[in-house]
Biopython code that builds the backbone (N, CA, C, O; Angstrom):
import numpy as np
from Bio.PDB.StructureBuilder import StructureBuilder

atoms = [
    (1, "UNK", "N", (-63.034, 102.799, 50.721)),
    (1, "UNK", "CA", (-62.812, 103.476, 51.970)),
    (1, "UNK", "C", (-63.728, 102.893, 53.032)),
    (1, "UNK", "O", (-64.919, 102.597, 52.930)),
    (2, "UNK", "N", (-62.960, 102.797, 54.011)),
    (2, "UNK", "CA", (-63.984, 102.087, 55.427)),
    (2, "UNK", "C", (-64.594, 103.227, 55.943)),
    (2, "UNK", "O", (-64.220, 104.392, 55.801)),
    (3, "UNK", "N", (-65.977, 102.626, 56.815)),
    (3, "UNK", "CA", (-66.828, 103.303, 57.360)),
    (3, "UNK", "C", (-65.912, 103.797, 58.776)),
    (3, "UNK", "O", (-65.033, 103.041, 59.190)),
    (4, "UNK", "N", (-66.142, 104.886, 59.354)),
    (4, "UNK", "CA", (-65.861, 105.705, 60.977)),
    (4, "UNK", "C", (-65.650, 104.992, 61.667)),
    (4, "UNK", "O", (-64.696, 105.051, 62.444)),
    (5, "UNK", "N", (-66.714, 103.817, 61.590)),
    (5, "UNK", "CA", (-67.269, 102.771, 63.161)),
    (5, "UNK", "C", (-66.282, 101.578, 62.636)),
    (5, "UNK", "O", (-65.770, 100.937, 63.554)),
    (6, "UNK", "N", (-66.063, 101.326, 61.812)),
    (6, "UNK", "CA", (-64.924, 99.984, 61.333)),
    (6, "UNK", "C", (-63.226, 100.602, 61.865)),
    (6, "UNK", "O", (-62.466, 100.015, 62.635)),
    (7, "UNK", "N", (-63.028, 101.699, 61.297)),
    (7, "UNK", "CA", (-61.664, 102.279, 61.496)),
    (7, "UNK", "C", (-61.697, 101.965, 63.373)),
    (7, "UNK", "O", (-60.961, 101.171, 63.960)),
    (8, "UNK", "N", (-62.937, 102.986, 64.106)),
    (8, "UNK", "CA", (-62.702, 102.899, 65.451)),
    (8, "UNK", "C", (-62.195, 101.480, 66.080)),
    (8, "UNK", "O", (-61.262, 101.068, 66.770)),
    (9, "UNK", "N", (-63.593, 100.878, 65.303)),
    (9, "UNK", "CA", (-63.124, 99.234, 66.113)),
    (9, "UNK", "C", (-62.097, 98.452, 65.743)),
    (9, "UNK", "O", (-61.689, 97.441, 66.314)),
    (10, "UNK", "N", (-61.641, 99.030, 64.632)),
    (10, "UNK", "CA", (-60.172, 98.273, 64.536)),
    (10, "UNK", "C", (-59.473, 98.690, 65.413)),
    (10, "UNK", "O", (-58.852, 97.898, 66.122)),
    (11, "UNK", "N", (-59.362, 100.497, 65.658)),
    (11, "UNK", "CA", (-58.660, 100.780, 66.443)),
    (11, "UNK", "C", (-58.568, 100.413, 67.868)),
    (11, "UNK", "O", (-57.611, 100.447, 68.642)),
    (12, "UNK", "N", (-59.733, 100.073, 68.019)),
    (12, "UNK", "CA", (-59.865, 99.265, 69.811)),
    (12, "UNK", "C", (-59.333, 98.352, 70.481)),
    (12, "UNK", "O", (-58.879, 98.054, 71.586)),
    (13, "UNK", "N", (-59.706, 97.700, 68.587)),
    (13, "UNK", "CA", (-59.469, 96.251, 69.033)),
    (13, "UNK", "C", (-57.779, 96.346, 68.904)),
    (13, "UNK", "O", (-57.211, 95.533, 69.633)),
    (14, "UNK", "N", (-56.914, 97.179, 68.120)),
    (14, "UNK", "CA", (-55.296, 97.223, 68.087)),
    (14, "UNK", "C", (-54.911, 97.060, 69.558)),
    (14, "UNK", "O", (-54.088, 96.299, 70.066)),
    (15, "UNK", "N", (-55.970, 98.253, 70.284)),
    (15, "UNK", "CA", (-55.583, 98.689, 71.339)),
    (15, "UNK", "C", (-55.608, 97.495, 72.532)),
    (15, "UNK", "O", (-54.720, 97.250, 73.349)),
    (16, "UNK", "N", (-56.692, 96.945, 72.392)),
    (16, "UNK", "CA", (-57.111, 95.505, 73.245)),
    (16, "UNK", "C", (-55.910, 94.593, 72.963)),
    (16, "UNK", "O", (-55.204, 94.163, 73.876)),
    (17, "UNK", "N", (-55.687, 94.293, 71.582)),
    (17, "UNK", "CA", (-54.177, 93.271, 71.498)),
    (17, "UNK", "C", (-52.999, 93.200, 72.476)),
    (17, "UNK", "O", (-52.527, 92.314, 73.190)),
    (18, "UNK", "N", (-52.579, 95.070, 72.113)),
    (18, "UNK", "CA", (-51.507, 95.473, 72.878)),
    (18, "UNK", "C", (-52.022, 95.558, 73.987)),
    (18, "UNK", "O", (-50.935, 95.305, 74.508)),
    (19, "UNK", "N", (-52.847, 95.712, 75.065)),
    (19, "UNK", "CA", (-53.110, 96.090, 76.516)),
    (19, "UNK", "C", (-52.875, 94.155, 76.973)),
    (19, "UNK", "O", (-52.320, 93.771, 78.003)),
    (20, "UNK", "N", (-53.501, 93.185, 75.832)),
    (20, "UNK", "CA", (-53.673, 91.864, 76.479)),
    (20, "UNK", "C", (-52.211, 91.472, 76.200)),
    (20, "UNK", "O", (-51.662, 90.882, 77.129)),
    (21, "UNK", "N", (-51.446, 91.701, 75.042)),
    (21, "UNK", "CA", (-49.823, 91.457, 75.105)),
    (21, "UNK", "C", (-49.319, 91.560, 76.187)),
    (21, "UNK", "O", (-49.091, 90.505, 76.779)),
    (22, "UNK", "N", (-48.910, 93.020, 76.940)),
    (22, "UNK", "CA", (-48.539, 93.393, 77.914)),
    (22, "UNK", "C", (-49.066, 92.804, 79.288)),
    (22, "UNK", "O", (-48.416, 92.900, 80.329)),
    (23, "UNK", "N", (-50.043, 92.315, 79.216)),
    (23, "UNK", "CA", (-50.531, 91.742, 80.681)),
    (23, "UNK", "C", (-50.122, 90.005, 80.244)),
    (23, "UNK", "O", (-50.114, 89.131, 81.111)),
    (24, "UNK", "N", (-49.915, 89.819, 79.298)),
    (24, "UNK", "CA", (-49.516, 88.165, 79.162)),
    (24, "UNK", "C", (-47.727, 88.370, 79.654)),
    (24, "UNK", "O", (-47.081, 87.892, 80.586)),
    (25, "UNK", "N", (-47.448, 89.094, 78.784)),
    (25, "UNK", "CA", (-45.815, 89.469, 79.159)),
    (25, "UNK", "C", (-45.536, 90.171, 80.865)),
    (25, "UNK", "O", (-44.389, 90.202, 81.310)),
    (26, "UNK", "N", (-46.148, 90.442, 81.289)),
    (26, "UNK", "CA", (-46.061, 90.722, 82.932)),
    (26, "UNK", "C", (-46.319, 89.082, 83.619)),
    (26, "UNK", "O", (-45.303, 88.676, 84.184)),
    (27, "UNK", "N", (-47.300, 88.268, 83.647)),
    (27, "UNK", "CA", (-47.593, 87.211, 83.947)),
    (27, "UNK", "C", (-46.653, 86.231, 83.414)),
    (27, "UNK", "O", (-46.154, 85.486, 84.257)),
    (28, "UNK", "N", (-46.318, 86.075, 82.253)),
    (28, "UNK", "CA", (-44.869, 85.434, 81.833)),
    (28, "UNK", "C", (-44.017, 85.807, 82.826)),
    (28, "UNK", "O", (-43.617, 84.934, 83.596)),
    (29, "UNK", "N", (-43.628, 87.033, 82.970)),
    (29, "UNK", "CA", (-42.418, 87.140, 84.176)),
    (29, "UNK", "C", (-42.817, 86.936, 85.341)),
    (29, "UNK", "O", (-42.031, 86.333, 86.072)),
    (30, "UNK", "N", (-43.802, 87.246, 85.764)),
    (30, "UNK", "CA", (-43.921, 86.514, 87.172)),
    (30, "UNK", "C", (-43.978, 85.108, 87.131)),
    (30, "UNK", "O", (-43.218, 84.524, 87.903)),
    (31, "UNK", "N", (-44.894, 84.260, 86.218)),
    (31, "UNK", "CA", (-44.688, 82.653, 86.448)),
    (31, "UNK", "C", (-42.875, 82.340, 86.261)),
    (31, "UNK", "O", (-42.215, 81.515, 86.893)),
    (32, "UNK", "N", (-42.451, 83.180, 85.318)),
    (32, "UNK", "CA", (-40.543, 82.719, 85.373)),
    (32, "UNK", "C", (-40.197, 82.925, 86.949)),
    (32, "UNK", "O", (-39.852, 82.011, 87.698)),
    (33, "UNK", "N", (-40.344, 84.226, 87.299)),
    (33, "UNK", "CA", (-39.464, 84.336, 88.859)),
    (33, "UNK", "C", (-40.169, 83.346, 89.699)),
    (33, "UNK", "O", (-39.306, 82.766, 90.359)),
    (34, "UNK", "N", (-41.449, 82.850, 90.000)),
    (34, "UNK", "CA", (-42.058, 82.019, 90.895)),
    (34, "UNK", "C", (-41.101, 80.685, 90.465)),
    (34, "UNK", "O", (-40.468, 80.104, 91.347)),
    (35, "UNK", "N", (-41.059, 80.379, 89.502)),
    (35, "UNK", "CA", (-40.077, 78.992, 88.773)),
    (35, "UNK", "C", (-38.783, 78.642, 89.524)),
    (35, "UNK", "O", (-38.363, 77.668, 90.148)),
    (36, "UNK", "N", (-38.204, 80.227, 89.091)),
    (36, "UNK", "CA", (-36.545, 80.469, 89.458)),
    (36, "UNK", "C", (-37.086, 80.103, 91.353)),
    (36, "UNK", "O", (-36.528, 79.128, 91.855)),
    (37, "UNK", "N", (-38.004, 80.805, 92.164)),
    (37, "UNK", "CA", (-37.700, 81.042, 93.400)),
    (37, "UNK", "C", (-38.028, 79.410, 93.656)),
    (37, "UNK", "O", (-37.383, 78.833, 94.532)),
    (38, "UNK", "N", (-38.960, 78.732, 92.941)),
    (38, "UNK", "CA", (-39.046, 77.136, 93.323)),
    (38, "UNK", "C", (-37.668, 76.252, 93.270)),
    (38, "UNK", "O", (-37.465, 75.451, 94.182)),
    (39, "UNK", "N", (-36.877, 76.370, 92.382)),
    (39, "UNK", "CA", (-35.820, 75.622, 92.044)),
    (39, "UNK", "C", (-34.977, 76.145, 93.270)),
    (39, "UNK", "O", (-34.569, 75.317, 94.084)),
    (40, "UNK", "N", (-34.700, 77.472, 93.435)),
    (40, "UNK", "CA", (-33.931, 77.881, 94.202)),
    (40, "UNK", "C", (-34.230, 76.736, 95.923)),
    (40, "UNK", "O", (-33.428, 76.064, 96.571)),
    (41, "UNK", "N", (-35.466, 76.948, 96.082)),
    (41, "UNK", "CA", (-36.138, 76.514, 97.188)),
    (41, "UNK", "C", (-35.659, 74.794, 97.403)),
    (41, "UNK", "O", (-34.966, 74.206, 98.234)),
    (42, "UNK", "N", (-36.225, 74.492, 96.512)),
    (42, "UNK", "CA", (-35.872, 72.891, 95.965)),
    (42, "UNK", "C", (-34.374, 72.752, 96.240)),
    (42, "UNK", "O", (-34.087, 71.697, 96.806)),
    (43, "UNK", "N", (-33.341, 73.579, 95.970)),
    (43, "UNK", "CA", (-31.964, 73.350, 95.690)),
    (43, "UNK", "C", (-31.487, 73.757, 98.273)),
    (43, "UNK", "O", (-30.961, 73.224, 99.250)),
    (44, "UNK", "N", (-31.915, 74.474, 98.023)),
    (44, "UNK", "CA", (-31.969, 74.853, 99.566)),
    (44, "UNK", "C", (-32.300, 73.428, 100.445)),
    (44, "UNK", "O", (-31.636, 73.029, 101.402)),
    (45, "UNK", "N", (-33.833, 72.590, 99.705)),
    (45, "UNK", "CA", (-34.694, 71.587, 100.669)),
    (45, "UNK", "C", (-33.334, 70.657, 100.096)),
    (45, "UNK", "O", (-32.572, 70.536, 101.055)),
    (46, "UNK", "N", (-32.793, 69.994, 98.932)),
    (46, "UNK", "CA", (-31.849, 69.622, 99.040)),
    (46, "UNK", "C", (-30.605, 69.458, 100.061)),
    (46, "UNK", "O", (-30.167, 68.492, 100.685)),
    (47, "UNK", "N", (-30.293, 70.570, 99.980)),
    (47, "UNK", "CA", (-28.779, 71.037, 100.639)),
    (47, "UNK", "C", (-29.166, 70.205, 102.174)),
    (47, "UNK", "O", (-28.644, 69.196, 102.649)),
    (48, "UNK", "N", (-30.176, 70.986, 102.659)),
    (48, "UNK", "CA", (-31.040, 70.950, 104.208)),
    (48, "UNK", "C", (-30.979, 69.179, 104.623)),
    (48, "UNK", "O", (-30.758, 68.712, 105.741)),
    (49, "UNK", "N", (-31.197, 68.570, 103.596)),
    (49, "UNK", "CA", (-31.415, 67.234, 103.587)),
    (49, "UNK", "C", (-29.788, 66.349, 103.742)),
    (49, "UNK", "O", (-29.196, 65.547, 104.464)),
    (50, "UNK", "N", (-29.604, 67.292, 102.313)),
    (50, "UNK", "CA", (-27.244, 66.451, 103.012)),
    (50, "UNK", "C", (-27.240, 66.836, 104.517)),
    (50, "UNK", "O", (-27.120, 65.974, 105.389)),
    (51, "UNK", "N", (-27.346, 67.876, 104.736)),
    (51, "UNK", "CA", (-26.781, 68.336, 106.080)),
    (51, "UNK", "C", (-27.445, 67.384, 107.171)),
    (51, "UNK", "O", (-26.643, 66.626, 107.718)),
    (52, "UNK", "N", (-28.375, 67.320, 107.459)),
    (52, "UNK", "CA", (-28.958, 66.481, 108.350)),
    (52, "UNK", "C", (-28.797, 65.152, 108.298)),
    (52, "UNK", "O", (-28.733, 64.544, 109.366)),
    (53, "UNK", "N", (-28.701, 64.449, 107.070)),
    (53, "UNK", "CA", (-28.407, 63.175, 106.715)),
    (53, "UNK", "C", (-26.903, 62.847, 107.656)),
    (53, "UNK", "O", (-26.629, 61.976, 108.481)),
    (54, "UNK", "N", (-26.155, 63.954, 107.100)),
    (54, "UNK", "CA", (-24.843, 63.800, 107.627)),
    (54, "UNK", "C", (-24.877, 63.734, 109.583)),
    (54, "UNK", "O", (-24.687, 62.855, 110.424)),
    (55, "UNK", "N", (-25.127, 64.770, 109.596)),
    (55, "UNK", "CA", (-25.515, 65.160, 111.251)),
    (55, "UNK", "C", (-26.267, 63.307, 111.711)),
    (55, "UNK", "O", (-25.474, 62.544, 112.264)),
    (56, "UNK", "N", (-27.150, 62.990, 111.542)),
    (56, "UNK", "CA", (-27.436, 61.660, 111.844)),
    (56, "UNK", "C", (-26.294, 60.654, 111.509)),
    (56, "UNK", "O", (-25.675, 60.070, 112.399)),
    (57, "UNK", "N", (-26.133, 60.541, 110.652)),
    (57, "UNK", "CA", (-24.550, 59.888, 110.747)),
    (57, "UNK", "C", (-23.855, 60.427, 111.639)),
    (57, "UNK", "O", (-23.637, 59.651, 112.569)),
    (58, "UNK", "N", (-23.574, 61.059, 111.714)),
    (58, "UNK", "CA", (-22.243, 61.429, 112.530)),
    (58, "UNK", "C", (-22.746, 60.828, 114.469)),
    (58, "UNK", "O", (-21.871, 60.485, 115.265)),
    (59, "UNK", "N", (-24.080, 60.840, 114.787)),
    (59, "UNK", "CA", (-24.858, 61.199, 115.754)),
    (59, "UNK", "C", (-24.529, 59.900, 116.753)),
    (59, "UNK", "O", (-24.407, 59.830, 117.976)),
    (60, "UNK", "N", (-24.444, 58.972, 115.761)),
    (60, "UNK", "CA", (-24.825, 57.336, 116.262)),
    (60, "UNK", "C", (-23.922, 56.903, 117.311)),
    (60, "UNK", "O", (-24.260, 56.308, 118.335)),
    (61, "UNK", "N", (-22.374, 57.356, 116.872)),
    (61, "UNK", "CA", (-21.407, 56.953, 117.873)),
    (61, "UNK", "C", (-21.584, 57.343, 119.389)),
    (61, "UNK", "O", (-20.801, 56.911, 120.235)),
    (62, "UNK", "N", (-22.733, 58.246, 119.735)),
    (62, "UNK", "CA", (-22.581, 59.190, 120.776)),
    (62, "UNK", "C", (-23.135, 58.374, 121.820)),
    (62, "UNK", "O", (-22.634, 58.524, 122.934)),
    (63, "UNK", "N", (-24.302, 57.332, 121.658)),
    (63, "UNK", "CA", (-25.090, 56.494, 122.078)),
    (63, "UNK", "C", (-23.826, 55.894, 122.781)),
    (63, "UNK", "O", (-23.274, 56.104, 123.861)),
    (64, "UNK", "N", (-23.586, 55.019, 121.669)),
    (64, "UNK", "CA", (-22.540, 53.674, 121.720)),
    (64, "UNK", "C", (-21.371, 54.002, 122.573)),
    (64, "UNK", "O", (-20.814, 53.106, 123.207)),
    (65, "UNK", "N", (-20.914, 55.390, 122.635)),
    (65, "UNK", "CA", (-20.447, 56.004, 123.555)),
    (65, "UNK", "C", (-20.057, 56.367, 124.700)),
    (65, "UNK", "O", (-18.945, 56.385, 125.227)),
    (66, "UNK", "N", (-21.527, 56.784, 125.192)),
    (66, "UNK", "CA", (-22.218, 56.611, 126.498)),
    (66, "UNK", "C", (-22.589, 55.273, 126.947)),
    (66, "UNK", "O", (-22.457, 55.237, 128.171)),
    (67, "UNK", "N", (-22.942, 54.306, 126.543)),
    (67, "UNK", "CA", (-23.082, 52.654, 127.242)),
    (67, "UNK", "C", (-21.789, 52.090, 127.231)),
    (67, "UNK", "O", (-21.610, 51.129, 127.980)),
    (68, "UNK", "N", (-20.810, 52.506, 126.506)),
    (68, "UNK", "CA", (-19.123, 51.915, 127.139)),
    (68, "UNK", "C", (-19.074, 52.704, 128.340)),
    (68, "UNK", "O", (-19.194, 51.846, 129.214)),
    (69, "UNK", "N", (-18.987, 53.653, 128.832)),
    (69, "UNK", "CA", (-18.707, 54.283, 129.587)),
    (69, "UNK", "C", (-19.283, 54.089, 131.022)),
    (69, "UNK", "O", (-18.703, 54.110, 132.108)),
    (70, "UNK", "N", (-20.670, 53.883, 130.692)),
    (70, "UNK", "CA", (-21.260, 53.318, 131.656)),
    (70, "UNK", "C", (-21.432, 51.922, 132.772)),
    (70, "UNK", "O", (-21.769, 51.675, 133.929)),
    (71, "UNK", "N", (-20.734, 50.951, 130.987)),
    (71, "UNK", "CA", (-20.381, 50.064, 131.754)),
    (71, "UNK", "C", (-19.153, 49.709, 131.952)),
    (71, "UNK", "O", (-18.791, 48.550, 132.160)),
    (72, "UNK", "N", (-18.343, 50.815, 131.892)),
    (72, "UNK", "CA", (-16.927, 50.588, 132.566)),
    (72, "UNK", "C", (-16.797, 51.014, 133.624)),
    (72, "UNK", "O", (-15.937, 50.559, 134.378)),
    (73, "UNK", "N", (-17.692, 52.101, 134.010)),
    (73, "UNK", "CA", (-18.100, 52.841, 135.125)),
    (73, "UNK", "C", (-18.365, 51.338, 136.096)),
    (73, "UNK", "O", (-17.678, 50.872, 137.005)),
    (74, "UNK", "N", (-19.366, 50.948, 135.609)),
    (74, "UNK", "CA", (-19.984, 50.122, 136.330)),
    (74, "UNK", "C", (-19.294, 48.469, 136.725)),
    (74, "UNK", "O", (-19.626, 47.580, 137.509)),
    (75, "UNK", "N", (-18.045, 48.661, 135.597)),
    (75, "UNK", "CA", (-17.362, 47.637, 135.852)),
    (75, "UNK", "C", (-15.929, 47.822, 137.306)),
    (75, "UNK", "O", (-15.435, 47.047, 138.125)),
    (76, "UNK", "N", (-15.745, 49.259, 136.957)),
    (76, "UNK", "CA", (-14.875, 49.494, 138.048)),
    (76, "UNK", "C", (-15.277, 49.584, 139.252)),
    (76, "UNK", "O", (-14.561, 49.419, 140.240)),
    (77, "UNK", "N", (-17.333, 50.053, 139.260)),
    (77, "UNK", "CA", (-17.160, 49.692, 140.575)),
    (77, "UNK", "C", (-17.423, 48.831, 141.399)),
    (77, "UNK", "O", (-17.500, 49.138, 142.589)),
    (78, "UNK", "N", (-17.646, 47.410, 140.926)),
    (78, "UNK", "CA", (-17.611, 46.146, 140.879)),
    (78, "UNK", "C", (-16.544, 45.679, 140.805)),
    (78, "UNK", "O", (-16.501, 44.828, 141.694)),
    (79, "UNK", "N", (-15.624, 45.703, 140.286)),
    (79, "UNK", "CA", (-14.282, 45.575, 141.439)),
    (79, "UNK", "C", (-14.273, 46.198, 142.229)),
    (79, "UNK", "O", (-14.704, 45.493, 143.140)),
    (80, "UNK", "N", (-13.998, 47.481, 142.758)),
    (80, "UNK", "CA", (-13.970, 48.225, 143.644)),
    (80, "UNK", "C", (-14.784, 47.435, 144.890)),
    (80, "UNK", "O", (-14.090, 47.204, 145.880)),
    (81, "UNK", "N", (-15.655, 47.164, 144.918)),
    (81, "UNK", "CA", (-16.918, 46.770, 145.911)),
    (81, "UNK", "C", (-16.213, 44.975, 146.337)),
    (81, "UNK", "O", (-16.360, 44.341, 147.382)),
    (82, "UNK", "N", (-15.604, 44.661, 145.314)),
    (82, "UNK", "CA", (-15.519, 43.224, 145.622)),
    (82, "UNK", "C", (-13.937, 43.398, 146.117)),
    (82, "UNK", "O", (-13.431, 42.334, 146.472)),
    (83, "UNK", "N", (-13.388, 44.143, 146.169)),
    (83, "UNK", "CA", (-12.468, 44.574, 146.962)),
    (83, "UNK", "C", (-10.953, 43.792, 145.769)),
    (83, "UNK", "O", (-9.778, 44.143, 145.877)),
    (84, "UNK", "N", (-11.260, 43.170, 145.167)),
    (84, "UNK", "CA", (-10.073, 43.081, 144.474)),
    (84, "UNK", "C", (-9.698, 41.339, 145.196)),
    (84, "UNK", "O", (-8.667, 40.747, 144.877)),
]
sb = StructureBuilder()
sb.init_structure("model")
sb.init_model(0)
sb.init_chain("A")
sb.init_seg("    ")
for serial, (resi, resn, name, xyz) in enumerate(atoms, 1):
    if name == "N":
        sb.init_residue(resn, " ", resi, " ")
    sb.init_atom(name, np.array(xyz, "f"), 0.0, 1.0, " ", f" {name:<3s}", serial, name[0])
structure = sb.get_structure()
């Protein structure tokens, strides 16, 4: 038969196991959701990145655009001025 003070401290220490289980298993789930909200984030900085990539593509013609225009502008009124 065990001594009073052995039974207690086993019992403490049961108790210490389960109190440190439960705080490992809370911290497990929070490092998972911080994980999930990174990937999520990551998958967003992705997306953010097609979109803009695209938008710059698309952007370029607008330039090239505006300098035809300008110099057709500028060509008509150079005839115009030279009277034809």
């Amino acid at each position: 038969m065990t001594p009073p003070e052995q039974r207690d401290v086993a019992l403490e220490l049961e108790r210490l196991r389960g109190t440190v289980e439960a705080g490992f298993a809370r911290v497990d789930g929070s490092l998972a959701l911080l994980v999930q909200r990174s990937d999520q984030i990551d998958k967003q900085l992705a997306d953010h990145e097609q979109r803009l990539d695209s938008l710059e593509r698309s952007r370029w013609p607008l330039a090239s655009i505006g300098a035809l225009a300008a110099l057709t502008t500028a060509a008509v009124a150079a005839v115009e001025l030279t009277g034809r």
